[in-house]
Residue, then its C-alpha position, 0 to 999 in steps of 0.5 A: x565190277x571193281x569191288x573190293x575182295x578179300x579171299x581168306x584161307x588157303x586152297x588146291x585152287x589158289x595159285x589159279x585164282x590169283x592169276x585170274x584176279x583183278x586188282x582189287x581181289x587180294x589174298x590173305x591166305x590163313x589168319x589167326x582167329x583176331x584178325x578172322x573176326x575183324x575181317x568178319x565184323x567189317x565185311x559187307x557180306x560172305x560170298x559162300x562159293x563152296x558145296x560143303x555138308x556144313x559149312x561153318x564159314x556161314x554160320x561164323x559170318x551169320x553169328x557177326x550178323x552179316x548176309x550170306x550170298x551162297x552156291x545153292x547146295x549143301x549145308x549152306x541150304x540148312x544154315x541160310x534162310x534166303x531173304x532174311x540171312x542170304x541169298x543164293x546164286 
């Protein structure tokens, strides 16, 4: 699609992940919590691709008032009304 991607955090999959990217993924790995908050505030949506039980990264996002495109599962499926806060995929 040639969007802009920011993938924040560090992860077992990352050395695999930035050899698939195109050019316009880019990978800022760990942040501290300031530029967190400047990448939430200014963001379009967070892509939640993960299973977790909780997933604290949605409601991070949802409390900066962003939409939540998450994998259908989890905790995501608690945290995330789809329509109104996200969708899934």
């Amino acid at each position: 699609m040639k969007l802009p991607l920011t993938i924040i955090g560090e992860g077992s999959w990352r050395k695999e992940l930035e050899k698939m990217a195109g050019p316009t993924v880019t990978f800022l790995g760990d942040v501290n919590d300031k530029t967190l908050h400047e990448y939430y505030k200014n963001c379009k949506a967070l892509i939640f691709p993960a299973l977790e039980d909780f997933g604290l990264t949605v409601v991070e996002a949802q409390a900066f008032g962003k939409p939540v495109i998450a994998f259908r599962g989890g905790g995501a499926l608690e945290t995330v009304k789809e329509g109104r806060q996200g969708c899934f995929r």
